[in-house]
N, C-alpha and C positions, 0 to 999 in steps of 0.2 A: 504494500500500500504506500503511496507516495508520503512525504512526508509534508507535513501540516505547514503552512507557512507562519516565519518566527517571527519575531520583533525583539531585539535584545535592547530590554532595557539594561538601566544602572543596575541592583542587584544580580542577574544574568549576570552581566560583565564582570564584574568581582570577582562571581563564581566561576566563571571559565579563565580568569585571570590566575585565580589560586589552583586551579587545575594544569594551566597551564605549566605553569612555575614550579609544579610540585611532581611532574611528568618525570618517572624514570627513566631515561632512554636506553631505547632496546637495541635492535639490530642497528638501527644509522648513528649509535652513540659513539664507535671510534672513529668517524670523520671529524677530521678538527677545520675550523671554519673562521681560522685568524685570518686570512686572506681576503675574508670577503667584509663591506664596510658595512659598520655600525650604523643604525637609522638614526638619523638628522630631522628632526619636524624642519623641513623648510617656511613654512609660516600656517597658524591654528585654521582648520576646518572644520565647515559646521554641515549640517544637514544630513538625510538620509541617503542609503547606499542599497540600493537593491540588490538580491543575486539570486538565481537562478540556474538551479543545476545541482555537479558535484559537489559531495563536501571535502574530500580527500580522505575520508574517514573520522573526522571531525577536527581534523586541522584547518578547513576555513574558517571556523568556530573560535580558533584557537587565535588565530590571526587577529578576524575581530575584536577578539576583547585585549591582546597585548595590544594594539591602534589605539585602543580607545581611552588608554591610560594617557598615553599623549594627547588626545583630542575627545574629550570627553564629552563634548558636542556634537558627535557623530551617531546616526542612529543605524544600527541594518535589519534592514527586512529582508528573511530569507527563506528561500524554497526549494531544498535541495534533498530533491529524491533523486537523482540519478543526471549522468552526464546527458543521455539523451533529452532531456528539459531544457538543454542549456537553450539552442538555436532557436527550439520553437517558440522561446521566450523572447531573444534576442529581437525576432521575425517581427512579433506580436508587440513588440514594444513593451512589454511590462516587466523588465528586470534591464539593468544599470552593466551589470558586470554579468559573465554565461560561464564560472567554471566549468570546464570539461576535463575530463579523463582522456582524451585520446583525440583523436582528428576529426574533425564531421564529415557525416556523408553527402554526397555528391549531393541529393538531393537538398540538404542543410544548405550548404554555399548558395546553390542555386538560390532556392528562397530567397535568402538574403539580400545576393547580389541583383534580384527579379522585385524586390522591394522598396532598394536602396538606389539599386546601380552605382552601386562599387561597392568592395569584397569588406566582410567584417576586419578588424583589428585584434591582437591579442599579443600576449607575451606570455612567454613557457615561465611557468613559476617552479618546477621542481621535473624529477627525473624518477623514473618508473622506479622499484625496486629490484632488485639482485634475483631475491629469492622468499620474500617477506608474501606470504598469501595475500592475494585479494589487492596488491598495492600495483598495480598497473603495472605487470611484469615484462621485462622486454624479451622477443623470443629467441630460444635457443637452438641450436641442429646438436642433434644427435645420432649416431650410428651404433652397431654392433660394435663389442668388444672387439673383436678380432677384426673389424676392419682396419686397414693401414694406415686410411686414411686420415691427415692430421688439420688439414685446412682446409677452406674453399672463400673465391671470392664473391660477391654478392651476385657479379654478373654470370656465374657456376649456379648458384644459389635459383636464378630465375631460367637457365635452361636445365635442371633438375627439375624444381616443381612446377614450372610454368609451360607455355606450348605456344606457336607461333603466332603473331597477333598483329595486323594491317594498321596498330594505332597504339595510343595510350592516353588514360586522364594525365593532365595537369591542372588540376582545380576541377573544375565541369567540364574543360572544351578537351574534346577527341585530338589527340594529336599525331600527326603522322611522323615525328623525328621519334617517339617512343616505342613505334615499330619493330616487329625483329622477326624473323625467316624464319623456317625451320631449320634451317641448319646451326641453327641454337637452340637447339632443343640438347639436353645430355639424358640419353637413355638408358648406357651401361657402365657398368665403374672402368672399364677400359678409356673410353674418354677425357676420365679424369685423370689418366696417367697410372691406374692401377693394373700391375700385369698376373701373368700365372693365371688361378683360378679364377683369379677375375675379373680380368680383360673384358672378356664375353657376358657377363653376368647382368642383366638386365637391374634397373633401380627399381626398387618398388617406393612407393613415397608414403607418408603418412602425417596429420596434422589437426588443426584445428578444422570445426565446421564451423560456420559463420557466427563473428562475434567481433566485438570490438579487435581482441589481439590479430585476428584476421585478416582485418581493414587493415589495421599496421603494417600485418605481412605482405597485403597485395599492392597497398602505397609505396613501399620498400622496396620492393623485390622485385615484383610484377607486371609494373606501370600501372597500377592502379585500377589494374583490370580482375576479369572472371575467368582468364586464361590460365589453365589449371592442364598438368599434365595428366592425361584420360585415365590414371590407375589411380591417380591421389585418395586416398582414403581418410575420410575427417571425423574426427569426434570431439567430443567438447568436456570440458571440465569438471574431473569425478568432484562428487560431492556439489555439483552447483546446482541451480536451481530449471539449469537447462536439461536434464539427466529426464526423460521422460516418464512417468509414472511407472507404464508398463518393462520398462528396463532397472529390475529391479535390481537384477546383479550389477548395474552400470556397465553393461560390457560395449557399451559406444562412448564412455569415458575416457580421456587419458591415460591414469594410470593403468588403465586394464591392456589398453592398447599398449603402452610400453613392456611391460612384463611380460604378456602373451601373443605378444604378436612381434614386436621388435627385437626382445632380447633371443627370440625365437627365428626370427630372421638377418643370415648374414649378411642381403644385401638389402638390406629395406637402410631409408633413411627419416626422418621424423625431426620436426620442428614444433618445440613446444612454450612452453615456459619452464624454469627452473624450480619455481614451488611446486607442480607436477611430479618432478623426475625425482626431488631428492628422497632417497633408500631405495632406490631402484637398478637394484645391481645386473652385470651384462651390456650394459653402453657403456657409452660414452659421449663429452662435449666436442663439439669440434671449431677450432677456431674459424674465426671470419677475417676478412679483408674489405675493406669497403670499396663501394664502386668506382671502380675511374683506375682504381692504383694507389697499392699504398701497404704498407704492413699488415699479416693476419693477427688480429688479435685473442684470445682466450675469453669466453664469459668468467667473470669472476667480481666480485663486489668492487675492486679497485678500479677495474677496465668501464661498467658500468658509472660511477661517480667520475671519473673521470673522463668519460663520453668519449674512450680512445675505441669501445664494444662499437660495431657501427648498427648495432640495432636494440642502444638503450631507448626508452619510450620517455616521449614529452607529456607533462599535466600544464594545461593550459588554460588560463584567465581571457575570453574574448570580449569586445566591447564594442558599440558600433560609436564610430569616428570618420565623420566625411572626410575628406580628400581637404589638406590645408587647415582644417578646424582645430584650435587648442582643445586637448582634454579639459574634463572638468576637475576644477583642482582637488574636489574632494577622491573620486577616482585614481586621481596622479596621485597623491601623498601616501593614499591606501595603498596600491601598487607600487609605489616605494619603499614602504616596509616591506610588504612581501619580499621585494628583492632585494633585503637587507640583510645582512650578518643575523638581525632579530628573526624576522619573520623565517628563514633558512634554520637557522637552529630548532624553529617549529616544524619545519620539512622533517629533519633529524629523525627528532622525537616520535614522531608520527610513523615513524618507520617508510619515509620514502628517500629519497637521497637530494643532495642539495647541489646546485646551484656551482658550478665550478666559478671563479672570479672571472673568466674571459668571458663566456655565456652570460654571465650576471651583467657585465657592463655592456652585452650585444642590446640584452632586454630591457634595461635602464635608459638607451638611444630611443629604443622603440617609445617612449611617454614622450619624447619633445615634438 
């Protein structure tokens, strides 16, 4: 059931204040976050602040009330049942600020830009987690034990699961420079450079069915498309709410699908998240390289915070802002904390990962 929309008064604020403050940190508590700068009130705001959308797990909650110790004339009204609320809010005009969890779909943009005409605004406030359930995981590739294989690059990565495609999204429009032939397509681990038994050995693929980490994958990987290699096999998230009634065993879940299907196959290959896989013995990770050229890196919590993984996941704040318009200050100051040494250490806490100081200062451009 969606959630109720709030009002945080004064009492409220205290109480999530002293919550705040009082917050053990769990998995993001060994990132140290000297590097990134302390919030500064640039000068007191007043009025209310809509939002509409995610709540990060109640770290926008969290934000609000450390803000509000600075600017105690700020009011929010908020309605955050889920990242999919954010646009059609945006669209509709009744919410200020559209946390989301992940990217909007094609149809979102469109709206907006069919609304507005011109694209909504936003700045990435925090960075998916490692391995932390439920915190907007980025995904990972995994093979058989005993495959050899130790990397792949991301343009690997889309002639494995993908299949040839006359276009690609970029935002809503079809693009034809995103294209790509069948001869990128990789069908056997010979291709990859893999010899002996398995030169000849066909991929089998395995993944997500459709869900937000999906959209990631196919914006990522893809082009944005439903070009999916014809064997790809999807399931979705043991334990989630997507597991259908009559699949009582969850055997269209993840972890069912790793254990009995992957560890069991020596050429299958599978793309998940890592809160999925971990005690799930007979894989393995395999690093990435990002597009274009460039080092394979390792999933691992350091490569993730450090955004060197090329497929850690953005949490994003969007806002509509025409073309040339100043933000409104109260907006800006808010989203200045966010992207503060303060409002980051509440990413921390919250168990999502924060903010490298280079990215911090890209999104801090982004309010002028």
């Amino acid at each position: 059931m969606p959630r109720r929309t709030r009002t945080l008064v004064p009492s409220l604020v205290a109480a999530l204040v002293a919550a705040a403050t009082s917050l053990t940190a769990a998995a993001g508590s060994g990132v140290k976050l000297d590097d990134l700068p302390a919030y500064t009130p640039s000068a007191p705001v007043e009025g209310t602040i809509r939002s509409y959308g995610f709540g990060l797990g109640g770290v926008y909650e969290k934000w609000q009330a450390a803000f509000a110790k600075h600017h105690p004339k700020v009011r929010f009204d908020n309605t955050l049942p889920t990242s999919d609320a954010a646009f059609p809010a945006l669209v509709t005009r009744v919410t200020d600020l559209g946390p989301n969890g992940g990217e909007p779909a094609i149809t979102e943009t469109l709206s907006f830009f069919e609304t507005r005409n011109y694209h909504a605004s936003f700045v990435v406030v925090a960075t998916g987690s490692f391995d932390v359930k439920s915190r907007s995981n980025g995904p990972v590739v995994f093979v058989h034990k005993d495959n050899p294989l130790a990397q792949l690059t991301i343009e690997q990565l889309d002639g494995i699961f993908g299949a040839e495609r006359n276009g690609g999204m970029r935002g809503f429009e079809w693009t034809p420079s995103l294209a790509r032939g069948a001869e990128g397509n990789i069908r056997t681990w010979g291709q990859l450079g893999l010899k002996g038994e398995w030169a000849d050995k066909p991929i089998q693929t395995y993944g997500h069915a459709p869900s937000g980490t999906t959209r990631f994958f196919q914006l990522h990987v893809l082009g944005n498309t439903e070009k999916w290699n014809p064997n790809y096999k999807g399931y979705v998230e043991t334990g989630s709410k997507m597991i259908a009634p009559e699949d009582a065993g969850q055997k269209l879940g993840i972890q069912h699908m790793l254990r009995h299907e992957l560890v069991d196959d020596r050429y299958g290959i599978a793309w998940t998240i890592m809160s999925q896989a971990q005690g799930i013995d007979g894989i393995k990770p395999v690093a990435l390289a990002p597009r274009g050229g460039g080092k394979a890196v390792a999933p691992s919590l350091a490569s993730f915070r450090d955004r060197s993984y090329p497929l850690a996941r953005n949490i994003y704040i969007y806002f509509d802002r025409a073309p040339g318009a100043a933000l409104e200050p109260r907006f800006k100051e808010f989203l200045r904390f966010v992207l503060s040494r303060d409002g980051q250490q509440l990413v921390s806490d919250g168990d999502y990962l924060p903010l490298t100081a280079a990215m911090l200062r890209e999104q801090l451009a982004r309010l002028e």
